[in-house]
Backbone as a printed PyTorch tensor [residue, N CA C, xyz], in Angstrom:
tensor([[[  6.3250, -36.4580, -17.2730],
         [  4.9120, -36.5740, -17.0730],
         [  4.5760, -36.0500, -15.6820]],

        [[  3.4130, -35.0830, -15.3640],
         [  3.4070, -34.5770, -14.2560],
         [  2.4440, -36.1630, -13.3380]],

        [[  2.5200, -35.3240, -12.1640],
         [  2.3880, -36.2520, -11.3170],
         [  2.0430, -35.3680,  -9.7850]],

        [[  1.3060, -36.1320,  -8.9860],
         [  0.9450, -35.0630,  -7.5430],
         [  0.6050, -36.9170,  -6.4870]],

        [[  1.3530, -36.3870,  -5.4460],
         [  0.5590, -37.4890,  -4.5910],
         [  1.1820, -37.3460,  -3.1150]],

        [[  1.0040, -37.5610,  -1.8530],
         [  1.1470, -37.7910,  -0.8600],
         [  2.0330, -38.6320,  -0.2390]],

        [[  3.0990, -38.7000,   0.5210],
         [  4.0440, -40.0260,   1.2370],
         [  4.4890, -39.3440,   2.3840]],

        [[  5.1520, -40.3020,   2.5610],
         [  6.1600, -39.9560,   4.0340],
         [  7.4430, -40.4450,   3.7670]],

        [[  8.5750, -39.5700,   3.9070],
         [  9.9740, -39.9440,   3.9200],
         [ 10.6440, -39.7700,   5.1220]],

        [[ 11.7540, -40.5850,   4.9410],
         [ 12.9950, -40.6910,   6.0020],
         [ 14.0450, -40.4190,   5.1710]],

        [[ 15.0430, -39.1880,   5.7880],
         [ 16.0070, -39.0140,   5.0950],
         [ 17.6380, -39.2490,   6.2840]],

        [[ 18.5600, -39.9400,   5.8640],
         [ 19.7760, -40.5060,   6.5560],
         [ 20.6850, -39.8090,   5.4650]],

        [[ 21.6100, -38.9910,   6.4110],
         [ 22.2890, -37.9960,   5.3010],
         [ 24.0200, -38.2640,   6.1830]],

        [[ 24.7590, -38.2530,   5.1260],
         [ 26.1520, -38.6430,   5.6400],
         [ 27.0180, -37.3620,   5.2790]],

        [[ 28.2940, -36.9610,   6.1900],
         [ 29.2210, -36.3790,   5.5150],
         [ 30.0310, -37.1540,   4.5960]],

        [[ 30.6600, -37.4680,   3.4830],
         [ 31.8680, -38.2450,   3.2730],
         [ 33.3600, -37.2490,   2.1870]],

        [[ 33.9070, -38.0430,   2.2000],
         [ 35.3090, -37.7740,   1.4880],
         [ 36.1850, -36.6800,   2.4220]],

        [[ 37.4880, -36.7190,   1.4780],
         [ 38.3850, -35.4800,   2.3880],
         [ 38.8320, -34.3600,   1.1580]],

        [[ 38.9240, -32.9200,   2.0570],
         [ 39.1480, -32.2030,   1.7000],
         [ 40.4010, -31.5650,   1.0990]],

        [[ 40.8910, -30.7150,   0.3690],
         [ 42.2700, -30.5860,  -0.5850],
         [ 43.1300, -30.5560,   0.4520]],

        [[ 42.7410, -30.1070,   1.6580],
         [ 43.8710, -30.1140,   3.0840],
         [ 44.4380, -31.4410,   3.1350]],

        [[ 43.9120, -32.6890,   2.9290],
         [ 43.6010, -33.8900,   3.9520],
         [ 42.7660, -33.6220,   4.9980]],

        [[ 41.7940, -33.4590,   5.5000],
         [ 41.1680, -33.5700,   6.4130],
         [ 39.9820, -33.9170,   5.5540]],

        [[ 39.1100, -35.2070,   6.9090],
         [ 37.8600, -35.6680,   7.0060],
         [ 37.1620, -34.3870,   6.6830]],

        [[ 36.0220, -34.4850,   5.7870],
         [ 34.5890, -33.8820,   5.6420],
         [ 33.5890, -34.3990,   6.4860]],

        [[ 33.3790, -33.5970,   7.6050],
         [ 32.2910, -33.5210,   8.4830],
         [ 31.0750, -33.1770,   8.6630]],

        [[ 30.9220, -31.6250,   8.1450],
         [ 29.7660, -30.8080,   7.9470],
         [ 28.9310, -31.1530,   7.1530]],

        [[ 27.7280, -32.0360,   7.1770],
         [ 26.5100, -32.9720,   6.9700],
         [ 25.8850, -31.5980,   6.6030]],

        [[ 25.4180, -30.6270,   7.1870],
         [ 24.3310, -29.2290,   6.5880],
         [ 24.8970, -28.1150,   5.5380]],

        [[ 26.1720, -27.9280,   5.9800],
         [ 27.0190, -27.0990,   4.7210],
         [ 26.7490, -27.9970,   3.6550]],

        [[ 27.5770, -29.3090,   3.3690],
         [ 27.8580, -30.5660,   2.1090],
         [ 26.0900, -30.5870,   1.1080]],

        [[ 24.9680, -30.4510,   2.4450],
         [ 23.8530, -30.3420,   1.9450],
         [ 23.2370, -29.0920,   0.8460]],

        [[ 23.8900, -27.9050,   0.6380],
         [ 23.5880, -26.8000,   0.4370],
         [ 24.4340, -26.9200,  -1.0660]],

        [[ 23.5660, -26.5700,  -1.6150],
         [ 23.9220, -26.2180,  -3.3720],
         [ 23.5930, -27.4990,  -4.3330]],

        [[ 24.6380, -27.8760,  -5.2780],
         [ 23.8200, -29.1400,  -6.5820],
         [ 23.8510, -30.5860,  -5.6590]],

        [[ 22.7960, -31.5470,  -6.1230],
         [ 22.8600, -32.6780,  -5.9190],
         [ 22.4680, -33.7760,  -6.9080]],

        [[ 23.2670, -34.7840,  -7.3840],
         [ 22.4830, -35.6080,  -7.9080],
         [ 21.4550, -36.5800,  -7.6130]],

        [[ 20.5980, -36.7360,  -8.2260],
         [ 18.9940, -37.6290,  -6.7290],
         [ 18.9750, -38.9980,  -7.7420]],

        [[ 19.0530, -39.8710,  -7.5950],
         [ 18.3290, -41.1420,  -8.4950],
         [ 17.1360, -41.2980,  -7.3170]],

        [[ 16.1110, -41.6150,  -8.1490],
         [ 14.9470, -42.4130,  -6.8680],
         [ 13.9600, -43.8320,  -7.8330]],

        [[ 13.6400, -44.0830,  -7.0550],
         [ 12.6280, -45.2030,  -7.5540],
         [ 11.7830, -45.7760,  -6.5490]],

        [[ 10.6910, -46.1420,  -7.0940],
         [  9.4760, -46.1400,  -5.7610],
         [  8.3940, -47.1350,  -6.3640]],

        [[  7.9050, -48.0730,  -5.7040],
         [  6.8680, -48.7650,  -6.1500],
         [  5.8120, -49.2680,  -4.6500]],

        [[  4.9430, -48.0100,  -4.2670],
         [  4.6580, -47.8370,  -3.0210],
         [  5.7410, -47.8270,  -1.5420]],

        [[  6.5280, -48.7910,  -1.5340],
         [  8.2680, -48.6460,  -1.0900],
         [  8.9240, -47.8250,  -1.5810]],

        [[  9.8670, -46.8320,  -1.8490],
         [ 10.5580, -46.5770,  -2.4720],
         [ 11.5480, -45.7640,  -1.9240]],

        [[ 12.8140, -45.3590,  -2.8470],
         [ 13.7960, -44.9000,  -2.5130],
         [ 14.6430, -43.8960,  -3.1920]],

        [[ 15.7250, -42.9780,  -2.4440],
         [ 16.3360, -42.1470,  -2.9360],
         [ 17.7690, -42.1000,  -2.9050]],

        [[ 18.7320, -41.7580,  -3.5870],
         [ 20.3990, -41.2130,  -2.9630],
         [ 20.7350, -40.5010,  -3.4350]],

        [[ 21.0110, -39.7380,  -3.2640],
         [ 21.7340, -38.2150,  -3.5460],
         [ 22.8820, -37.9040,  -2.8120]],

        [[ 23.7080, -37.5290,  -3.5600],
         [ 25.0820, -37.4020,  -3.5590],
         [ 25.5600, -35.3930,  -4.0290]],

        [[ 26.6760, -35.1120,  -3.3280],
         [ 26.5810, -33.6470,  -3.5060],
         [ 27.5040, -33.7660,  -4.8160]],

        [[ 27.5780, -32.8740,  -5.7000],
         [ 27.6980, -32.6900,  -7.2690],
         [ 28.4140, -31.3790,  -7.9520]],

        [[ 28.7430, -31.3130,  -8.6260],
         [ 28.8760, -30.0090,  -9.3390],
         [ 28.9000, -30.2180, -10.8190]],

        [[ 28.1920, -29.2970, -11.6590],
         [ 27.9250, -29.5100, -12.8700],
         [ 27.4800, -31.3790, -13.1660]],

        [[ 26.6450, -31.5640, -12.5690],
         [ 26.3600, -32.9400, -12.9940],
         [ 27.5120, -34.3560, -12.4080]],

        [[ 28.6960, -33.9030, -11.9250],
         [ 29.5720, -35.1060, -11.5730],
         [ 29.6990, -34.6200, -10.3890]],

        [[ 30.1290, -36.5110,  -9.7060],
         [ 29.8610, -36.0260,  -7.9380],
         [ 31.2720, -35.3860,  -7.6540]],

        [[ 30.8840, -34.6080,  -6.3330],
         [ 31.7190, -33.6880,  -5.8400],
         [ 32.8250, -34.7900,  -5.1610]],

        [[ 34.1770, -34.4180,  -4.3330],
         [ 35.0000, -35.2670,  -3.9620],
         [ 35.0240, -35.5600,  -2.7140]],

        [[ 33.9010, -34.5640,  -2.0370],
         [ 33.7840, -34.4020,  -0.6150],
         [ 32.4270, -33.6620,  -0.8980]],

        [[ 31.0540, -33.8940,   0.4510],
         [ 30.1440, -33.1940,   0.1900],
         [ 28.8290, -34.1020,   1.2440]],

        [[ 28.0770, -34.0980,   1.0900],
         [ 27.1730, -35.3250,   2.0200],
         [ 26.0450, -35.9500,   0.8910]],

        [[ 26.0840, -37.2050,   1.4870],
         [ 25.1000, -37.9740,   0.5810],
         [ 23.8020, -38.0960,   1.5890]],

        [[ 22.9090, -38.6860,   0.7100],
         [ 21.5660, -38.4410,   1.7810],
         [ 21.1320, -39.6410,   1.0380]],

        [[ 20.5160, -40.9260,   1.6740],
         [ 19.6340, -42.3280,   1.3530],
         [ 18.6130, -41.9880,   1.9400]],

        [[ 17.4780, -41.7760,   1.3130],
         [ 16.1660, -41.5200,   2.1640],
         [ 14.9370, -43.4980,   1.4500]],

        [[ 14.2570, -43.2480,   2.7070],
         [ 13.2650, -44.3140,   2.1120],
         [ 11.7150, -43.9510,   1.9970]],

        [[ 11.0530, -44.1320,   1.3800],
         [ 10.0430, -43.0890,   1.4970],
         [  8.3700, -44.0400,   1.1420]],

        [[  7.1090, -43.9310,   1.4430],
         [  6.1200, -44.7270,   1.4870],
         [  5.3560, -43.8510,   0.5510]],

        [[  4.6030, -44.1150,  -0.5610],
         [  3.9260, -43.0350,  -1.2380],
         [  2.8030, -43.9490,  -2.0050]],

        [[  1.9010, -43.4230,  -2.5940],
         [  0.6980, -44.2130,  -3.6320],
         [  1.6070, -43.7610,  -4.5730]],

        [[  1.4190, -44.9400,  -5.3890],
         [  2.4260, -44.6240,  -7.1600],
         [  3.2900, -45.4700,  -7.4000]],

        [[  4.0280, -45.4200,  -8.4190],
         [  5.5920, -45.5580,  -8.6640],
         [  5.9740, -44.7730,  -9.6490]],

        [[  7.0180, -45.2810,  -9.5260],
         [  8.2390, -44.1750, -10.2050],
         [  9.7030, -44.3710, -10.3320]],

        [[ 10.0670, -44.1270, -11.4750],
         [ 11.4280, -43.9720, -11.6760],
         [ 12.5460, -42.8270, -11.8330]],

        [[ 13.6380, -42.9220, -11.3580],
         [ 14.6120, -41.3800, -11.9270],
         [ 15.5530, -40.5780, -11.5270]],

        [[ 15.8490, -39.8160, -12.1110],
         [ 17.3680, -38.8990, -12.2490],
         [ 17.1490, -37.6640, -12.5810]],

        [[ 17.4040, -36.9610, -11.5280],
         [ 17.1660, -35.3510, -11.3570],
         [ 18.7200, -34.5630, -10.1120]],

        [[ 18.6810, -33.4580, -10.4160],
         [ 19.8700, -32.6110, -10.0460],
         [ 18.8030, -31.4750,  -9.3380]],

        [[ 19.2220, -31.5430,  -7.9520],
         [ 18.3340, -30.1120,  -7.3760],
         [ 19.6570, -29.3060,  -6.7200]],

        [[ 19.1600, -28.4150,  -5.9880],
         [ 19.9020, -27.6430,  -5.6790],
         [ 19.1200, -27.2080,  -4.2090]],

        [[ 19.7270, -27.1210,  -3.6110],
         [ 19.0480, -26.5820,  -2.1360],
         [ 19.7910, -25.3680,  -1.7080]],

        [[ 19.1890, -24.6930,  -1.3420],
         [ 19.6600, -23.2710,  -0.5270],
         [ 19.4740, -22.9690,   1.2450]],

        [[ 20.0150, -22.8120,   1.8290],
         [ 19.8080, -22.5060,   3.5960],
         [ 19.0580, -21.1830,   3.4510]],

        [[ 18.0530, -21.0110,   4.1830],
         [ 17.0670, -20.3390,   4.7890],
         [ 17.8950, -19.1300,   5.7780]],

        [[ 18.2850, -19.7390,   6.4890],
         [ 19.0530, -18.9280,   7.7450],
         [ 20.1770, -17.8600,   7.1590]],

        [[ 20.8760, -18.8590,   6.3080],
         [ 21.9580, -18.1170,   5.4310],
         [ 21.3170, -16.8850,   4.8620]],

        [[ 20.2410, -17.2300,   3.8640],
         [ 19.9940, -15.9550,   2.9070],
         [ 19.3230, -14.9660,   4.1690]],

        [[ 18.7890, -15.3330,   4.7070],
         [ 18.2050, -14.4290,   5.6720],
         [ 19.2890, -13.4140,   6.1360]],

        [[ 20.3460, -13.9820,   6.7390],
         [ 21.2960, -13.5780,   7.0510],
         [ 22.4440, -12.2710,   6.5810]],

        [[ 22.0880, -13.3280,   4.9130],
         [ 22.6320, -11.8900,   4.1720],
         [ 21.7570, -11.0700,   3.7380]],

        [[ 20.0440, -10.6550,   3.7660],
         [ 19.4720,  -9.9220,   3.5050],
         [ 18.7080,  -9.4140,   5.0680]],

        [[ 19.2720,  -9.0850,   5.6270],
         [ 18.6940,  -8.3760,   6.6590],
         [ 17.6880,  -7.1100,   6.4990]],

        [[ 17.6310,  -6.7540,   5.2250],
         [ 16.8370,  -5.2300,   5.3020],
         [ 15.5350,  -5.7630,   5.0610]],

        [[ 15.2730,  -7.2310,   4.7400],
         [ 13.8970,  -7.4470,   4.3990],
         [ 13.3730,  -8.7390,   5.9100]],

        [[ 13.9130,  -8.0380,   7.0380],
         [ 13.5910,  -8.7650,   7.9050],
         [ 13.7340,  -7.8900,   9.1630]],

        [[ 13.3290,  -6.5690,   8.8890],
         [ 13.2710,  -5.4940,  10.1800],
         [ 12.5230,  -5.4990,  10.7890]],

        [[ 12.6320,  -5.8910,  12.0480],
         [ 11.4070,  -6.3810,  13.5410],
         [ 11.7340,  -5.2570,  13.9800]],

        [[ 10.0880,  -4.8010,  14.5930],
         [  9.8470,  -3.2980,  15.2700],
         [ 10.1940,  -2.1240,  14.7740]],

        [[ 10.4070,  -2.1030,  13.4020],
         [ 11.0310,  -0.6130,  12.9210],
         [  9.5520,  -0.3720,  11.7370]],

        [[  9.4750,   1.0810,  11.3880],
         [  7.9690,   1.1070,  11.2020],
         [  8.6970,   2.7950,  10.1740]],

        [[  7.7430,   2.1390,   8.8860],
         [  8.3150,   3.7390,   7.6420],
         [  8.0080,   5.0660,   8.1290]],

        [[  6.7650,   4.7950,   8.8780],
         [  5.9220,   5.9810,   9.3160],
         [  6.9850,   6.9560,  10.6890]]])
């Protein structure tokens, strides 16, 4: 059912688990980038956790994020997003980001 409304969130995002090396998972903004699973629920209070994922089951290492959030409404639920870095794609598409160069 669609839905539109206004809030404010706080998001607290963790690295956790270890990697096929043994070593601690650190990187909180990498772990953030690609699938996540989100449960949320909200009844003017409300809340989120998301956990990093692949194909729908959580990943073994990756960052989780508990956000708390103030909104008009409520709501219940379970959704899978996916986030992408800005900087990154930029990064790899440089031809659509040419400062001072001119066709003419």
């Amino acid at each position: 059912m669609p839905s539109a409304g206004v809030g404010f969130q706080f998001n607290f995002m963790n690295a956790y688990g270890t990697k096929s090396n043994r070593q601690k998972y650190t990187d909180v903004f990498a772990g953030a980038e690609g699938e996540s699973t989100v449960y949320s629920g909200s009844a003017v209070v409300g809340g989120e956790y998301s956990k990093s994922s692949s194909g729908g089951k959580y990943s073994p290492y990756g960052t989780e994020t508990t956000s708390i959030n103030l909104e008009v409404g409520f709501g219940v639920g379970r959704s899978k997003t996916q986030t992408v870095s800005i900087s990154n794609w930029i990064k790899a598409h440089p031809q659509y980001f040419k400062v001072g160069h001119s066709s003419n």
